[in-house]
C-alpha positions as CSV (number, residue, x, y, z in Angstrom):
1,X,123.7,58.7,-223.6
2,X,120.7,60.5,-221.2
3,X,117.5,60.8,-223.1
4,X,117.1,64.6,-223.8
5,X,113.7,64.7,-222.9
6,X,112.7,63.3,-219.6
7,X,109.7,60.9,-219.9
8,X,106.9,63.5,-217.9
9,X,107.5,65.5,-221.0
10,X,107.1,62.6,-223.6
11,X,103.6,62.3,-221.8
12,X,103.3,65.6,-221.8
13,X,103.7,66.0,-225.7
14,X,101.4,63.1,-226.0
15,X,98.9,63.8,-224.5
16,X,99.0,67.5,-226.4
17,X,97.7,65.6,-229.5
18,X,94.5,64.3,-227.9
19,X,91.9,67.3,-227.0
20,X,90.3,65.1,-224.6
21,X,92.9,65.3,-222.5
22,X,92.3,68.9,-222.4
23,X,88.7,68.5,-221.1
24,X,89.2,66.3,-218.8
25,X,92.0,67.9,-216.9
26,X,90.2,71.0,-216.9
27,X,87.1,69.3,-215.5
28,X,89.4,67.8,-212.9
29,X,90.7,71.4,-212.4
30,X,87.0,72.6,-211.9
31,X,86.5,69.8,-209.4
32,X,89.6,70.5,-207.2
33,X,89.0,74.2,-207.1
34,X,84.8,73.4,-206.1
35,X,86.5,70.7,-203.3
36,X,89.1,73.5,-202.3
37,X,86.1,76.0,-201.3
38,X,83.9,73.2,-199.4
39,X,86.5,72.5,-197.4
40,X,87.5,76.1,-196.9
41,X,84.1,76.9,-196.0
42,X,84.0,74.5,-193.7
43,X,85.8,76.1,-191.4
44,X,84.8,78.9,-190.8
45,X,80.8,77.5,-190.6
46,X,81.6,74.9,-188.1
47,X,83.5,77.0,-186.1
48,X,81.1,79.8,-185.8
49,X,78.3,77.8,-184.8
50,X,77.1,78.8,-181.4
51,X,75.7,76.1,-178.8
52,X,72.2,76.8,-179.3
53,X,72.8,76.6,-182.9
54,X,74.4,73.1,-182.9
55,X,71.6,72.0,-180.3
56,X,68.7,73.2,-183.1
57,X,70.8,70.9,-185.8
58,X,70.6,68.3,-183.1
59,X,66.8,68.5,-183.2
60,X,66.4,69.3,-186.9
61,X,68.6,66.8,-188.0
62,X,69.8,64.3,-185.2
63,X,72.0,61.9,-187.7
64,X,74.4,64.3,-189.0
65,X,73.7,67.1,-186.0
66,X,75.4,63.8,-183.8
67,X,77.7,65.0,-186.4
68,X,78.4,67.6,-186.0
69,X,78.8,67.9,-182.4
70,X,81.1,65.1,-182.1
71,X,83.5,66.8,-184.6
72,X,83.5,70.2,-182.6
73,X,84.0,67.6,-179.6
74,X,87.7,67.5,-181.1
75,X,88.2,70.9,-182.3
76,X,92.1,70.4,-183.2
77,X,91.3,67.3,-184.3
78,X,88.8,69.0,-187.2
79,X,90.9,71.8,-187.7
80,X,93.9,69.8,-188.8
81,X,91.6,67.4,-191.1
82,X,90.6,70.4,-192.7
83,X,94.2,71.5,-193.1
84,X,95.3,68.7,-194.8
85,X,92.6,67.9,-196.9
86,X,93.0,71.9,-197.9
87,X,96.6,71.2,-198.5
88,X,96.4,68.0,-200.2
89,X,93.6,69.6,-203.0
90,X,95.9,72.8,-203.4
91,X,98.7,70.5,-204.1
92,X,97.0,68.5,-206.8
93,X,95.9,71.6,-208.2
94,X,99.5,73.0,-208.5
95,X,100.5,69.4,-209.6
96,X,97.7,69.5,-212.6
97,X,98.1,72.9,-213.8
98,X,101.9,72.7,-213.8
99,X,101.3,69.6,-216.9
100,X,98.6,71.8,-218.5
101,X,101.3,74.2,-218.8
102,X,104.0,72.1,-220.3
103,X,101.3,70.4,-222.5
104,X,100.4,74.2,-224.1
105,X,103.8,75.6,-224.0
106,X,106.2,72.7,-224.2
107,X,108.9,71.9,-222.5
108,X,110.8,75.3,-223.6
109,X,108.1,77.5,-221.7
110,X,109.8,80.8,-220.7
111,X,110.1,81.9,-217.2
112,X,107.4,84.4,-217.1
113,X,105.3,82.1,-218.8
114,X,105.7,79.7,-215.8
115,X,105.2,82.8,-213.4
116,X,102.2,83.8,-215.0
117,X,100.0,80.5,-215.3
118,X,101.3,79.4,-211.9
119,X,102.6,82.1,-209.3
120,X,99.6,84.7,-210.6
121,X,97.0,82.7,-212.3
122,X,96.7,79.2,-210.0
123,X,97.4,81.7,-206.7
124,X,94.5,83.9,-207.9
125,X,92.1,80.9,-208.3
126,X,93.0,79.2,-205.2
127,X,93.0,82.4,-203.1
128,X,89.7,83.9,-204.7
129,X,87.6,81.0,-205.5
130,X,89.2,78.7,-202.9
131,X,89.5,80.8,-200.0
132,X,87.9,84.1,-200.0
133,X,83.9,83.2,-201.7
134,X,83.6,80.3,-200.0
135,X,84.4,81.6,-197.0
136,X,82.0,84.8,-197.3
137,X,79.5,82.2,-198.8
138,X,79.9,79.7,-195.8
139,X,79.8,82.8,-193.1
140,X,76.4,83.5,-193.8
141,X,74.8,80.2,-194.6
142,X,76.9,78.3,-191.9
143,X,74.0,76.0,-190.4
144,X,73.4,74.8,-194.2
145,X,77.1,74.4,-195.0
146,X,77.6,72.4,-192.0
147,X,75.0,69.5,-192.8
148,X,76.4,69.2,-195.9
149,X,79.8,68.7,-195.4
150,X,79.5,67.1,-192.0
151,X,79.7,63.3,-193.3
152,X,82.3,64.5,-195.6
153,X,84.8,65.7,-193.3
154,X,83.5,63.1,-190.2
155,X,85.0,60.6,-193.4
156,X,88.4,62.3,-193.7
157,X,88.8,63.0,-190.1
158,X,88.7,58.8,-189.6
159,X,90.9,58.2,-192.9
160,X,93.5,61.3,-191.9
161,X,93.4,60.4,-188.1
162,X,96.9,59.3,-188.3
163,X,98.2,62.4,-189.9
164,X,96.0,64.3,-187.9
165,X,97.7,63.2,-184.7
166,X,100.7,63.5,-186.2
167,X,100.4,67.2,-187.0
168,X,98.7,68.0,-183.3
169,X,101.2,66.3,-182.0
170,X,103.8,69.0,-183.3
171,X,101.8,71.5,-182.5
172,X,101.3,70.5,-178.8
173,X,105.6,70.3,-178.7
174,X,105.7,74.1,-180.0
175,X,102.9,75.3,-177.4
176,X,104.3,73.9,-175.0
177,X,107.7,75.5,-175.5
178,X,105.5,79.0,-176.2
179,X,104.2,78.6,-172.5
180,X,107.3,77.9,-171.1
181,X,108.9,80.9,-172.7
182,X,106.1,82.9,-170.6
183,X,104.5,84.6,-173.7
184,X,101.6,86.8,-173.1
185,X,98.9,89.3,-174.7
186,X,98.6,92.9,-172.6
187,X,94.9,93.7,-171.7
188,X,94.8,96.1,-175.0
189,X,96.0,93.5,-177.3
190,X,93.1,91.5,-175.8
191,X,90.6,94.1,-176.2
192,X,91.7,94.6,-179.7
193,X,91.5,91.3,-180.4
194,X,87.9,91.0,-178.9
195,X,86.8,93.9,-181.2
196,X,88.2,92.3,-184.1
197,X,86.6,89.0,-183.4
198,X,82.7,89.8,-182.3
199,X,81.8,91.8,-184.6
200,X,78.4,90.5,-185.2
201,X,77.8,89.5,-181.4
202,X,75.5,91.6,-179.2
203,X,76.3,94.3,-177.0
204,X,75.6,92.6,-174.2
205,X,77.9,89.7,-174.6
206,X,80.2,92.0,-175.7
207,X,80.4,93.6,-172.1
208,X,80.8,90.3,-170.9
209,X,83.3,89.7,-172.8
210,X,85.1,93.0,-172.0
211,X,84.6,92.4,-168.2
212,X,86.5,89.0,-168.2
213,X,89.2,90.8,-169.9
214,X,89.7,94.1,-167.9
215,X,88.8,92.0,-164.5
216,X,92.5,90.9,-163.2
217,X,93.6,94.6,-163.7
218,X,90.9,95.8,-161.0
219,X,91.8,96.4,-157.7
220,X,89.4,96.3,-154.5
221,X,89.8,100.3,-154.4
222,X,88.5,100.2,-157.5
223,X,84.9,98.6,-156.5
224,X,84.3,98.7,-153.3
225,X,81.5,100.4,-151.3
226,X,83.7,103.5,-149.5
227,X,83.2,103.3,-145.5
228,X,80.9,106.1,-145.8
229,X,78.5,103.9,-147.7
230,X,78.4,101.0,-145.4
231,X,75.5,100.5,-143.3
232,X,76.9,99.1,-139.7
233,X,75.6,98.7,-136.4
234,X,77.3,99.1,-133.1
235,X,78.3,96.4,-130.6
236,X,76.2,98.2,-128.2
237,X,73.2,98.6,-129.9
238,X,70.3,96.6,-127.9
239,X,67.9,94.3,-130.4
240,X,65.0,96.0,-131.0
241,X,67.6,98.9,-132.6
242,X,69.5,96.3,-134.2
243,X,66.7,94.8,-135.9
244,X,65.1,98.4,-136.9
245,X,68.4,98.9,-138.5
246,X,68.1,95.5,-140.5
247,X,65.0,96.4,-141.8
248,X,65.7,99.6,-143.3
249,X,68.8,98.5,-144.6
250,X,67.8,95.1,-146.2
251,X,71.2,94.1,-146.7
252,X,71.7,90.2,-145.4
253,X,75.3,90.7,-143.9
254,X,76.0,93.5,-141.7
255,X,79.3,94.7,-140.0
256,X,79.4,95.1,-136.3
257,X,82.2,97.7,-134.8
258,X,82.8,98.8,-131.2
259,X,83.2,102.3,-130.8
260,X,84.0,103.5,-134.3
261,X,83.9,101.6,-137.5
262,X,87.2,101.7,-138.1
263,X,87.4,98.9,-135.0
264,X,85.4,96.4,-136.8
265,X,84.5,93.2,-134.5
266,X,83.2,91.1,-137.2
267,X,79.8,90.3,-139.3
268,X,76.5,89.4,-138.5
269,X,74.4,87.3,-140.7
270,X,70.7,88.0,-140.8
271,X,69.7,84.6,-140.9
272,X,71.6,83.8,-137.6
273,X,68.6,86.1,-135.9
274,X,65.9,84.1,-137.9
275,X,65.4,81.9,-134.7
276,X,65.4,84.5,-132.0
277,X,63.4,86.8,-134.1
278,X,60.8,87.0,-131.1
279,X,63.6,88.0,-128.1
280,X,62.7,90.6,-126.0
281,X,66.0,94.2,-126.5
282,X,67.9,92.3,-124.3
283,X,68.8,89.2,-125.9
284,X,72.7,88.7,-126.4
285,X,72.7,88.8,-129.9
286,X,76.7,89.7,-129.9
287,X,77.4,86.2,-129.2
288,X,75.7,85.5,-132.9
289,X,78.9,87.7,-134.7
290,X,81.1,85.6,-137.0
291,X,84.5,86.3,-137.9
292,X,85.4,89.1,-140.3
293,X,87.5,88.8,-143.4
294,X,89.7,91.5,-143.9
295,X,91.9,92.3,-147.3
296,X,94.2,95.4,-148.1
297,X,92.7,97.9,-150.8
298,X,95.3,97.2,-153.5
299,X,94.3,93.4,-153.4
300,X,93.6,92.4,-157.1
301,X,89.4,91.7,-157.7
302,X,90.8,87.7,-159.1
303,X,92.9,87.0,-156.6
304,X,89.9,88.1,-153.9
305,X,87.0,86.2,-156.3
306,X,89.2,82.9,-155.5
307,X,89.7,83.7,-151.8
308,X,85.7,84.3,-151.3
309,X,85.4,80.9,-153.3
310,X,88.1,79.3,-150.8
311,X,86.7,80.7,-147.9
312,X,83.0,80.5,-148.5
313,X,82.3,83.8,-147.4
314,X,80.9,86.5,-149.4
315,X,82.0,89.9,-147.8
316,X,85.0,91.4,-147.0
317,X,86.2,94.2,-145.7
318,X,89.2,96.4,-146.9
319,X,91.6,98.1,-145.0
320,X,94.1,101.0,-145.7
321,X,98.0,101.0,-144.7
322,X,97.2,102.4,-140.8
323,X,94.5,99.3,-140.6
324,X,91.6,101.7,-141.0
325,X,88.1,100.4,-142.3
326,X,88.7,102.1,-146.2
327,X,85.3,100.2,-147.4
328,X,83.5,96.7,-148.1
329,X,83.8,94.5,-151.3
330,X,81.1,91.8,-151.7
331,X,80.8,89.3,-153.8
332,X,77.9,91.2,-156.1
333,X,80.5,93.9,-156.6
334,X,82.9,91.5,-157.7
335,X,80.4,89.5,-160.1
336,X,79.0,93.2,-161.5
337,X,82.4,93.7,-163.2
338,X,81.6,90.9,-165.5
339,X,78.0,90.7,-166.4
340,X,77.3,94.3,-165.5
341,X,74.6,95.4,-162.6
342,X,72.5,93.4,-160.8
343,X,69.5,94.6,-159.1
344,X,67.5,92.9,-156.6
345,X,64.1,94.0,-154.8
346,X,66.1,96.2,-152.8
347,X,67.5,98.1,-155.3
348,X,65.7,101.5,-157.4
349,X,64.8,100.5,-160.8
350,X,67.4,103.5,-162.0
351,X,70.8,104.1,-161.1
352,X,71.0,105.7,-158.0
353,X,74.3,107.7,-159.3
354,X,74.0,108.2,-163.1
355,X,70.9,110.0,-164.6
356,X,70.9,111.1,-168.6
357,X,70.0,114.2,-169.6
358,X,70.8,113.8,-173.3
359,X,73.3,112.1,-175.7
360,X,76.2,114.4,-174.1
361,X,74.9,115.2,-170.7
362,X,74.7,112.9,-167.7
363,X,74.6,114.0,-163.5
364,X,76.5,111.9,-161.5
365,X,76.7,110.8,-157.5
366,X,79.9,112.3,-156.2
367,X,80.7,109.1,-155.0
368,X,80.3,107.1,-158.1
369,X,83.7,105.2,-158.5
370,X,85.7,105.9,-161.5
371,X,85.6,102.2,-163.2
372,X,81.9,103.1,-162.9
373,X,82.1,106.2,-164.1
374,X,83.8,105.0,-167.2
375,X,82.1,102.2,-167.6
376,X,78.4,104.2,-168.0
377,X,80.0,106.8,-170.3
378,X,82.2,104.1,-172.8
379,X,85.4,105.6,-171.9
380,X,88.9,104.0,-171.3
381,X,89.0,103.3,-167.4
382,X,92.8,104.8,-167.5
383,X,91.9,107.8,-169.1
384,X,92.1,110.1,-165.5
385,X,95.4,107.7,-164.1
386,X,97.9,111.2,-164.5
387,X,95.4,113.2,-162.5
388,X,93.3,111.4,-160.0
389,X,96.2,110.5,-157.6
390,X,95.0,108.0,-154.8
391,X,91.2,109.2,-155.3
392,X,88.7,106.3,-157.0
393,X,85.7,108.3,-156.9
394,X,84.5,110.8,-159.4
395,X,84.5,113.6,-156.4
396,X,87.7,112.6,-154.9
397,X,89.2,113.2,-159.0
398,X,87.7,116.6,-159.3
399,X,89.2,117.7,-156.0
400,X,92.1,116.6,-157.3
401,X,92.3,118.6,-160.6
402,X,90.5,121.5,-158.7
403,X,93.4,121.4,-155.7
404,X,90.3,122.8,-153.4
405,X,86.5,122.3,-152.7
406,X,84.7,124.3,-155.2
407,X,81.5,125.5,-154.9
408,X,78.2,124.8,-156.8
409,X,78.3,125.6,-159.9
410,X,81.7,125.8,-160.5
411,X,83.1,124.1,-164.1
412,X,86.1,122.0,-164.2
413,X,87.4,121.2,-167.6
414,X,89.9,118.1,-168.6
415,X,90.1,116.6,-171.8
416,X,86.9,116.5,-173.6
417,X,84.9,116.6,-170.6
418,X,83.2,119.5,-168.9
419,X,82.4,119.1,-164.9
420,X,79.5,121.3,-163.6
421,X,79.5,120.8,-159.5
422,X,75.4,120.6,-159.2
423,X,75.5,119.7,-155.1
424,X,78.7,120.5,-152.7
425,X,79.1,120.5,-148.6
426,X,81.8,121.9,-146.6
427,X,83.3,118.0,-146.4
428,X,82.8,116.3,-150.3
429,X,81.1,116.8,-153.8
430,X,78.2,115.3,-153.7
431,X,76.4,115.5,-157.5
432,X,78.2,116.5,-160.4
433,X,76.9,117.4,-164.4
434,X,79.7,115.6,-166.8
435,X,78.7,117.2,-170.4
436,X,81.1,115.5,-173.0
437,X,82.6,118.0,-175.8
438,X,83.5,117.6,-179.0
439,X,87.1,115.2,-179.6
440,X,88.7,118.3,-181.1
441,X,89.5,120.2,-177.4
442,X,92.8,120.8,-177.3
443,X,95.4,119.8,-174.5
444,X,96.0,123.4,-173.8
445,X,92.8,123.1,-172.3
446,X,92.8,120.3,-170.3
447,X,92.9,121.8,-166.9
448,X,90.8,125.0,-166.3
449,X,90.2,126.4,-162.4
């Protein structure tokens, strides 16, 4: 005949009688919960140490700041140590609290007796004091959390390297299947994500950050110098113009056309006339042009970045669909839409196109490109894509919404901003006041002659 009462519950019932048992299961409770948080915490303060953080460690503490840095050396191998140590203490305190129960209750606890204690009451404790203070806790005293639990978890991540393996292994199998399904994140979801995640990180990494992410959306129309912007000299031009012409430009590449620029024969690099520098306006200095690179204007900024790398050249120049010259890309301008502008000696200590008037008013350069344009005023750079046609300058988008040249002084409204053409020529727009109105204008307003 089966005993009625299973032998866990004869221990149980036994061990009801003592009160030590009592204390020191709920010390061992205690204990599980305090190892739950370390290791909860330590996840989030060894992986939001930043380089120059881990190299102070390094110097404050060499012996576990070794540590440290050779456990962020294997990043998936940490993270799955702390998984399973997480995992194994959450377990044990399930396992514990489950013969506490039993112990109080007996072995005819109700239902919603079990749910209480275990579903709401051990959930609550893991999830509050195991997960959530800790984590708070660890995220603002990181660099102390992480010397103290660096020989801990440098321990486990030797003892659970087996597991560890195994785990990463599986995890490897189903990234690898992910990849081969194609999945991807839009450039939204990105920059969602990346304002989720950098919170407390300046604004200036932030922009960084931002510029990685929007850069293979760009095309070269979108940052290159428009043909009337580029300083060229003809093939025709005798030396002493040529090197006039060099000086006032102070640009260390130049293009060099026959006839008109849209014939361009190739570049000239500055430091080719270094050695002739003394030639009387005669010398040949044609024979000193290299060969030009030339790209089409929808050409993506990434794809370009990798040609210039492949190439070793640092300047190209874009054509349209009839082989016109449409502008010039350089390298700079390519770098720029990551880490923002770069000025050299050459340059004006203030934006040649963009001036502030106050926190709503700026004047702008006609010919300021749009991804500038949005860039200086915080805006999404698709914000003017149903209206600005083919046109990538902030002129060549108010002709558009105008459908004619306007004259000074005229006000173009769309969206929330107001245009005010400052400075106009029979030919192009050439400075424009952008005052930003309150988010509540209405749609109905969105174009206004």
């Amino acid at each position: 005949m089966d005993d009625p009462y299973p032998s866990y519950l004869v221990i149980a019932q036994i061990a009801e009688l003592s009160p030590n048992y009592f204390l020191i299961n709920g010390l061992v409770l205690i204990f599980l919960l305090i190892c739950s948080a370390l290791v909860s915490g330590s996840e989030v303060a060894f992986f939001s140490l930043t380089n120059d953080e881990i190299e102070g460690l390094r110097e404050s503490n060499p012996t576990k700041g070794r540590k440290i840095s050779a456990l962020l050396a294997q990043p998936k191998t940490l993270l799955s140590t702390i998984l399973i140590l997480n995992n194994l203490i959450n377990i044990g305190i399930v396992t514990l609290t489950t013969f506490l129960t039993w112990s109080i209750f007996g072995n005819n606890a109700s239902g919603i007796v079990i749910l209480l204690v275990q579903t709401i009451g051990v959930t609550f404790a893991i999830v509050f004091f195991g997960e959530i203070v800790p984590k708070v806790y660890a995220n603002q005293a990181k660099l102390q959390f992480s010397l103290s639990m660096a020989s801990v978890l440098s321990f486990f991540t030797s003892i659970l390297k087996p597991f560890s393996y195994l785990l990463l292994g599986f995890g490897n199998l189903i990234e690898k299947r992910i990849q081969h399904k194609g999945y991807s994140l839009s450039v939204d979801e990105l920059n969602q994500a990346l304002e989720i995640t950098t919170e407390d990180t300046p604004e200036e990494e932030k922009e960084i950050l931002r510029g990685i992410v929007n850069f293979g959306t760009l095309s070269v129309k979108q940052v290159m110098k428009s043909r009337l912007e580029i300083t060229a000299v003809d093939v025709e031009m005798d030396f002493h113009e040529l090197m006039d012409r060099i000086n006032k430009s102070g640009y260390s590449r130049i293009p060099v056309y026959e006839e008109t620029i849209d014939n361009i024969l190739g570049v000239l690099y500055i430091k080719d006339l270094l050695p002739h520098i003394e030639k009387d306006e005669n010398f040949d200095w044609k024979s000193l042009t290299r060969k030009c690179f030339f790209i089409p204007e929808n050409k993506k900024v990434d794809a370009l970045l990798k040609d210039f790398q492949k190439m070793r050249v640092h300047m190209a120049i874009v054509v349209d669909e009839y082989g016109g010259t449409s502008g010039l890309v350089t390298l700079e301008d390519l770098i720029e839409e990551i880490i923002g502008e770069i000025n050299d000696e050459f340059d004006d200590a203030e934006d040649f196109f963009f001036q502030e008037i106050d926190q709503d008013t700026f004047v702008f350069e006609g010919k300021v490109s749009l991804n500038d344009f949005c860039k200086k005023l915080e805006v999404d750079s698709q914000i003017f894509d149903e209206v600005k046609g083919e046109s990538e300058s902030l002129g060549g988008l108010l002709l558009e919404i105008n459908s004619k040249l306007p004259k000074n002084g005229t006000k173009i409204n769309y969206l929330d901003f107001e245009f005010t053409v400052l400075a106009v020529d029979a030919r192009k727009i050439k400075k424009v006041k952008v005052h930003l109105k309150n988010q509540g204008t209405k749609e109905d307003d969105k174009f206004m002659d």
